[in-house]
C-alpha positions in Angstrom: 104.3 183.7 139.4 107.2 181.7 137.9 107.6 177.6 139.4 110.4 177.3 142.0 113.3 175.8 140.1 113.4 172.7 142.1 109.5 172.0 141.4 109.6 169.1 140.0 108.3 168.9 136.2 106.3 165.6 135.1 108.3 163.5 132.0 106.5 164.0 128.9 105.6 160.9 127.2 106.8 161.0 123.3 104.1 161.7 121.1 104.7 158.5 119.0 104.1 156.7 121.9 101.1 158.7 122.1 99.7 158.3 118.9 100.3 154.5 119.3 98.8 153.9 122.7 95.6 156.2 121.3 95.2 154.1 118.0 94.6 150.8 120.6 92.2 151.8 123.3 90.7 155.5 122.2 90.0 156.1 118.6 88.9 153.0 117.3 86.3 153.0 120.9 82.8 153.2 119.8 80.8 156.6 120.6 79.0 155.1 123.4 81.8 154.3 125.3 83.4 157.8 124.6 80.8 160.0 125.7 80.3 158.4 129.0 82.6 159.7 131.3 83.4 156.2 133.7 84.1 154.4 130.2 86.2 157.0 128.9 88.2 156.9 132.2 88.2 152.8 132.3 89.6 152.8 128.5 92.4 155.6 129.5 93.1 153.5 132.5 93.8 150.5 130.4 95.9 152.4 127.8 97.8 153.6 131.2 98.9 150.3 132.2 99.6 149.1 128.6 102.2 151.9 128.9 103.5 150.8 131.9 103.7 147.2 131.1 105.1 147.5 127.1 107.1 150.4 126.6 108.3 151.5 130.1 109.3 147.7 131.1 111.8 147.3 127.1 113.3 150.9 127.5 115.2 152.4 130.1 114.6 155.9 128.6 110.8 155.6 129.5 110.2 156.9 133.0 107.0 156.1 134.9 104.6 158.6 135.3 101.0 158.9 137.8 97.9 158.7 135.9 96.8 161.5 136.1 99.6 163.0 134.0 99.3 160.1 131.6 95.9 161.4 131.2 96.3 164.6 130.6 99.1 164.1 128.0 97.2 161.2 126.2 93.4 163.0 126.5 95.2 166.3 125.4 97.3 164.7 122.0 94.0 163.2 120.1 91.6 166.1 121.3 89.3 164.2 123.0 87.4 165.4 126.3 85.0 164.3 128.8 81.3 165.6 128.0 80.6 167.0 131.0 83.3 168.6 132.8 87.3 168.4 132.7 89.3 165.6 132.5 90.3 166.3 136.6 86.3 166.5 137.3 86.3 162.8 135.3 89.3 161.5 137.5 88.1 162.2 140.4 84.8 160.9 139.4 86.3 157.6 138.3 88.1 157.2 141.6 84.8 157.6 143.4 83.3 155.1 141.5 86.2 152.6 141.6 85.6 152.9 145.4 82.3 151.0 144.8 82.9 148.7 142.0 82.9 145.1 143.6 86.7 143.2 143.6 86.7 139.3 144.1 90.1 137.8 144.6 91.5 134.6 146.2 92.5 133.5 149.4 95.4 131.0 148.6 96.1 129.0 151.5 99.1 126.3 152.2 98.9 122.4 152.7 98.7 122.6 156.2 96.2 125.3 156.4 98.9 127.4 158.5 99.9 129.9 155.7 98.3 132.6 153.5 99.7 134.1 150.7 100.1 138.3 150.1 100.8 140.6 147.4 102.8 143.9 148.0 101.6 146.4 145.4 103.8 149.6 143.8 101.5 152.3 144.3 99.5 151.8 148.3 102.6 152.6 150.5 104.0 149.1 150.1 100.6 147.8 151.9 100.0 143.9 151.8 96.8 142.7 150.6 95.2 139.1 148.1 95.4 138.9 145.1 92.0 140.5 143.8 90.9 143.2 141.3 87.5 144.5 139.7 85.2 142.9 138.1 83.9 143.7 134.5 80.7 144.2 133.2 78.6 141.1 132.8 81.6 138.8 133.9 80.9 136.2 136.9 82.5 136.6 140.2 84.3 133.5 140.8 85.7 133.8 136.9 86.8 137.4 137.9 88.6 136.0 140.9 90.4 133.4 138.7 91.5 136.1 136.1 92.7 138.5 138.7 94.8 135.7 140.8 96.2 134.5 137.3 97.3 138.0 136.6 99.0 138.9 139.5 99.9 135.9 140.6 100.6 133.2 137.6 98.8 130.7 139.1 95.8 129.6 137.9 92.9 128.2 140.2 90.5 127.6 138.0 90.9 123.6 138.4 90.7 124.0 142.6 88.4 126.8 142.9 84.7 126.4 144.4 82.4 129.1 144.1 80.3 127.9 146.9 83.3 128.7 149.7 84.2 131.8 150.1 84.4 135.6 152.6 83.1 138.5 151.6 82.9 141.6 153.3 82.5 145.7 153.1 85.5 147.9 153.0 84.8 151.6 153.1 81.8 151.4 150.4 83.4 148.6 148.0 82.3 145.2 148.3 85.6 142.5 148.6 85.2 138.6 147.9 87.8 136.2 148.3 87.5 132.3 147.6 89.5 129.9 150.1 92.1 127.8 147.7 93.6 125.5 149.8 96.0 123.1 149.6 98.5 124.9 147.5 102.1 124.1 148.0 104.6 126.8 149.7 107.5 125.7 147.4 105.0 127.1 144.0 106.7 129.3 142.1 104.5 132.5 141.3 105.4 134.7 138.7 102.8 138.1 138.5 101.5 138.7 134.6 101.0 142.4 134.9 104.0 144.8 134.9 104.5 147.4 137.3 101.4 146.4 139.5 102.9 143.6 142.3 106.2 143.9 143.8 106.1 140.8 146.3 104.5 138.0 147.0 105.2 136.4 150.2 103.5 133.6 152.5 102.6 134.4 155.6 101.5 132.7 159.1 97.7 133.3 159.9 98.1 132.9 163.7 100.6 135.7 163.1 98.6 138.4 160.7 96.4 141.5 162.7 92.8 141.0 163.7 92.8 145.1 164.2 94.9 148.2 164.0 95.7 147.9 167.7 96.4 144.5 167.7 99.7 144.1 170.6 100.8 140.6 169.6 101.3 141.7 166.4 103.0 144.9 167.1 105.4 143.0 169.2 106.5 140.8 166.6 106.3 143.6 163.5 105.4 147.2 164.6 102.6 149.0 163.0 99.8 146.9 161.4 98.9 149.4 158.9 100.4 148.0 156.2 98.1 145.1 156.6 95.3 147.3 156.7 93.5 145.6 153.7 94.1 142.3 155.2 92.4 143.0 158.9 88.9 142.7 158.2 89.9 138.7 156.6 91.7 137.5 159.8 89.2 136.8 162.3 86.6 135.0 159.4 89.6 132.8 158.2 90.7 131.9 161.4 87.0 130.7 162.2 86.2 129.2 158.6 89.6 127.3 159.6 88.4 126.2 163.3 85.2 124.9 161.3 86.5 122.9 158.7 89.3 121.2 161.6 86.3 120.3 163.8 84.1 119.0 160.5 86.9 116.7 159.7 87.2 115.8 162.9 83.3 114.8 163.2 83.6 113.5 159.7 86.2 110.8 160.8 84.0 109.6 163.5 81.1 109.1 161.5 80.6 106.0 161.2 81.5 105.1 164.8 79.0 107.4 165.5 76.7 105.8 163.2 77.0 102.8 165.2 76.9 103.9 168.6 73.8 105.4 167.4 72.0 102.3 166.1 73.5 100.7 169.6 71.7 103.0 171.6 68.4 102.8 169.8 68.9 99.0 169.9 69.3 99.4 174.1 66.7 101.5 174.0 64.5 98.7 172.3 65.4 95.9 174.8 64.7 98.3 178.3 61.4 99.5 176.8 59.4 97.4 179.1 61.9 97.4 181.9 61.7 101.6 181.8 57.8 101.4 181.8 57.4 98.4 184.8 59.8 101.7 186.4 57.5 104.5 185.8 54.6 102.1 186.9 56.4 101.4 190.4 57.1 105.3 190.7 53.3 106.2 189.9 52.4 104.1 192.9 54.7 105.6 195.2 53.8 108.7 194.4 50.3 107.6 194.9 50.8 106.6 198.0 53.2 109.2 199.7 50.5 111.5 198.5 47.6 109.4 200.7 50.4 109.6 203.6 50.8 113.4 203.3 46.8 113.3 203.7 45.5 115.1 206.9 44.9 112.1 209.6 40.8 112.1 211.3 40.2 111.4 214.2 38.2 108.2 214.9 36.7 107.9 218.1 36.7 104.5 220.1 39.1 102.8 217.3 43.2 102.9 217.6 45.2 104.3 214.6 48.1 103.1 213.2 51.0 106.0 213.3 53.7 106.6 210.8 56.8 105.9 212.8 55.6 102.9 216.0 55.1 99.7 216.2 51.6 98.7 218.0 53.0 95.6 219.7 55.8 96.8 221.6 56.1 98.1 225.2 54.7 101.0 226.0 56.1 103.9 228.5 54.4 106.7 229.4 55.4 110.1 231.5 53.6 113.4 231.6 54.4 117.2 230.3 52.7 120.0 231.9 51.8 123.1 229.6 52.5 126.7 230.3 50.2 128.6 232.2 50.6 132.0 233.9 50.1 132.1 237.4 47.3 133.7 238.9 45.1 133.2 236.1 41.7 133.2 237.0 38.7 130.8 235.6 36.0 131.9 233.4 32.8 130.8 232.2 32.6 130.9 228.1 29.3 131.6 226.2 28.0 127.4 226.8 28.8 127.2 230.5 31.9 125.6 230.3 34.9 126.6 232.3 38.1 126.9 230.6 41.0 126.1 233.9 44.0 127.9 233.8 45.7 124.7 236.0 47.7 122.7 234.2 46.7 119.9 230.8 48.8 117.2 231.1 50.6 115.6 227.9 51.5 112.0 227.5 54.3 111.1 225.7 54.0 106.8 225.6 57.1 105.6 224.1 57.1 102.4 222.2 60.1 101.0 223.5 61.6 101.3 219.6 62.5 104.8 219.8 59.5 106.0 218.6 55.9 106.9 220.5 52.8 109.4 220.5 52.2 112.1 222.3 48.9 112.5 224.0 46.2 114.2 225.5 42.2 113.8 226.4 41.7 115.1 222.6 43.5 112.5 220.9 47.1 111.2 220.2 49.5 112.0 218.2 52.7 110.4 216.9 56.0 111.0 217.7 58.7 110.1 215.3 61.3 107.3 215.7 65.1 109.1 217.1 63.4 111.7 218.3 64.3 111.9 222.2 61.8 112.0 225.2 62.2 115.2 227.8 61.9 112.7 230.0 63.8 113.3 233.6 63.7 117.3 232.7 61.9 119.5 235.6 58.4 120.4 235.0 58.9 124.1 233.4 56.8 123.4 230.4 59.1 124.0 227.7 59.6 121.2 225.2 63.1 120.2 223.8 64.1 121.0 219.8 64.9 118.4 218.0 67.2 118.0 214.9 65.4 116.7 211.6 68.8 115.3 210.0 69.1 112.2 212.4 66.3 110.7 210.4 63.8 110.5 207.6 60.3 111.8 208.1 57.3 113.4 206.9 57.6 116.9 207.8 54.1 117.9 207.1 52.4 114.6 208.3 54.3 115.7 212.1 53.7 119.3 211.5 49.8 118.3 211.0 49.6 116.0 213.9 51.6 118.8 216.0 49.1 121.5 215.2 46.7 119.4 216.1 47.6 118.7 219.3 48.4 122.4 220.2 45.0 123.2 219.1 43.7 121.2 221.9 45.4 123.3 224.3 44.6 125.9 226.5 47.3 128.4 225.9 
């Protein structure tokens, strides 16, 4: 079946150029490096952008052409093929394992911390991403970094580069590191090394730049965040490596006030030790003691107590409450011979002119405390006023002992 006539055909390469290209990176290659298929695609790859960068950049006659053709043409002129498979079955191969080869690049970052700086590439859709590329075999990362920001940027970190602060994350199945270079001036003049690989580079505001694919702020300002989509997974860690090195610096200038305050404070600490312990001494005892109050009282017979909330030498005043009792109620003799009367027990309450008073009966007394008012004047129906615990301070369970007490000496 014959090719449409508006298919387009791929430019063929002159075979001088050919035989030039193959003389530099193919037949002078050792054997080793030949028969493995990844090497044999690395060394085409190199002799790809060698093309690019010498020939097609000087003459206007020169037309660029995908790899894959450039392969094919240069593979196919010297006669040389992969050793297991064809030369597609090695691309695609290569691609895979370009996937997982590790790239470290820079983060280059303005005076103020505010901008980043991105390269627009030829060949990703006109994506934005850093400046980063592979690394080689048995080359160190942060010397790969340098390299690969010199040669697609011009400038050359290896003076301002740390190899102790850095990001690093996972893309897909290819491991990206990026060192933080700050402090690079936005009026630098960059000028990329390698032909026909960067188009732009361009600073841009990090407060500015998409966390995510959906991110709305950004889409306001720029549309779709795709072409960012190598720059997303950086953002959020810059932003926060950012946040982190303001508040450090921020610590950092207080230092040695803090230093100070400190020594102050261990100073004052010093001077109040025996004050702070004659405290906790003082608070022992009172604890001691409120916990001998919150003691159940005994009764001792013949002798008169001391209560909580009177005052023994004031005036005493006494009425009388009757307890509850239902009518009709007749007497009966309990296992010792003693009658227990449903008639009426009477309850003295004495009030000790203060406020304060006991109640009692022919059990015992109890006391009654302070601002807590008498029934007093009220008919005799039996029922005892409530009272509201917030007009004073008291010991609940001393009154609720004493109160139990009493009721437990009634006939109910």
């Amino acid at each position: 079946m014959a090719r449409p006539l508006n298919a387009k055909q791929p430019y063929v390469i002159p075979p001088d150029l050919l035989d030039d290209i193959a003389s530099r990176f193919l037949l002078d290659a050792p054997d080793s490096d030949l028969e493995n298929t990844i090497s044999l695609a690395f060394l085409t790859e190199l002799a790809y952008w060698f093309y690019l960068d010498q020939y097609v950049e000087e003459d206007d006659n020169l037309n660029n052409v995908k790899f894959d053709h450039f392969a094919q043409q240069l593979l196919g002129r010297v006669g040389m093929k992969p050793k297991n498979g064809t030369i597609e079955d090695m691309l695609f191969e290569f691609r895979e394992f370009k996937h997982r080869v590790p790239t470290y690049g820079g983060l280059i970052l303005n005076d103020d911390l505010t901008q980043v700086l991105l390269a627009q590439g030829f060949w990703h859709r006109a994506s934005w991403g850093f400046p980063k590329g592979k690394i080689n075999v048995d080359e160190e990362a942060h010397k790969c970094a340098i390299r690969e920001v010199l040669e697609e940027t011009g400038f050359d970190i290896s003076s301002i580069i740390d190899p102790n602060i850095y990001l690093e994350t996972t893309i897909g199945e290819q491991f990206v590191r990026l060192y933080i270079i700050p402090g690079v001036p936005t009026h630098t003049q960059f000028c990329p090394r390698t032909k026909g690989e960067i188009k732009q580079l361009k600073w841009f505001p990090i407060h500015q730049l998409p966390a995510h694919k959906n991110d709305r702020n950004f889409r306001k300002l720029y549309g779709s965040a795709n072409m960012f989509y190598m720059v997303m997974p950086f953002v959020k860690p810059l932003r926060e490596w950012l946040a982190n090195r303001v508040k450090t610096q921020i610590t950092g200038g207080v230092g040695a006030a803090s230093a100070a305050g400190r020594e102050g404070r261990r100073r004052h600490r010093s001077n109040t030790t025996s004050e702070s312990q004659h405290q906790t001494e003082e608070m022992a005892n009172y604890e001691r003691q409120k916990a001998r109050d919150c003691s159940p009282r005994k009764k001792d017979k013949g002798k008169s107590k001391k209560t909580l909330f009177t005052d023994q030498n004031e005036e005493h005043q006494k009425f009388t409450f009757k307890n509850r009792s239902s009518k009709g109620r007749s007497s009966s003799n309990n296992g010792n011979g003693n009658s227990a009367t449903s008639g009426r027990q009477e309850l003295q309450y004495i009030n000790n002119g203060g406020g304060g008073g006991m109640l009692a009966n022919g059990g015992g007394s109890v006391s009654v405390p302070k601002g807590m008012k008498s029934c007093q004047g009220q008919n005799n129906s039996g029922f005892m006023r409530s009272y509201s615990w917030q007009n004073f301070r008291v010991n609940k369970k001393a009154v609720n002992d004493a109160l139990d007490e009493v009721w437990r000496g009634l006939a109910l």
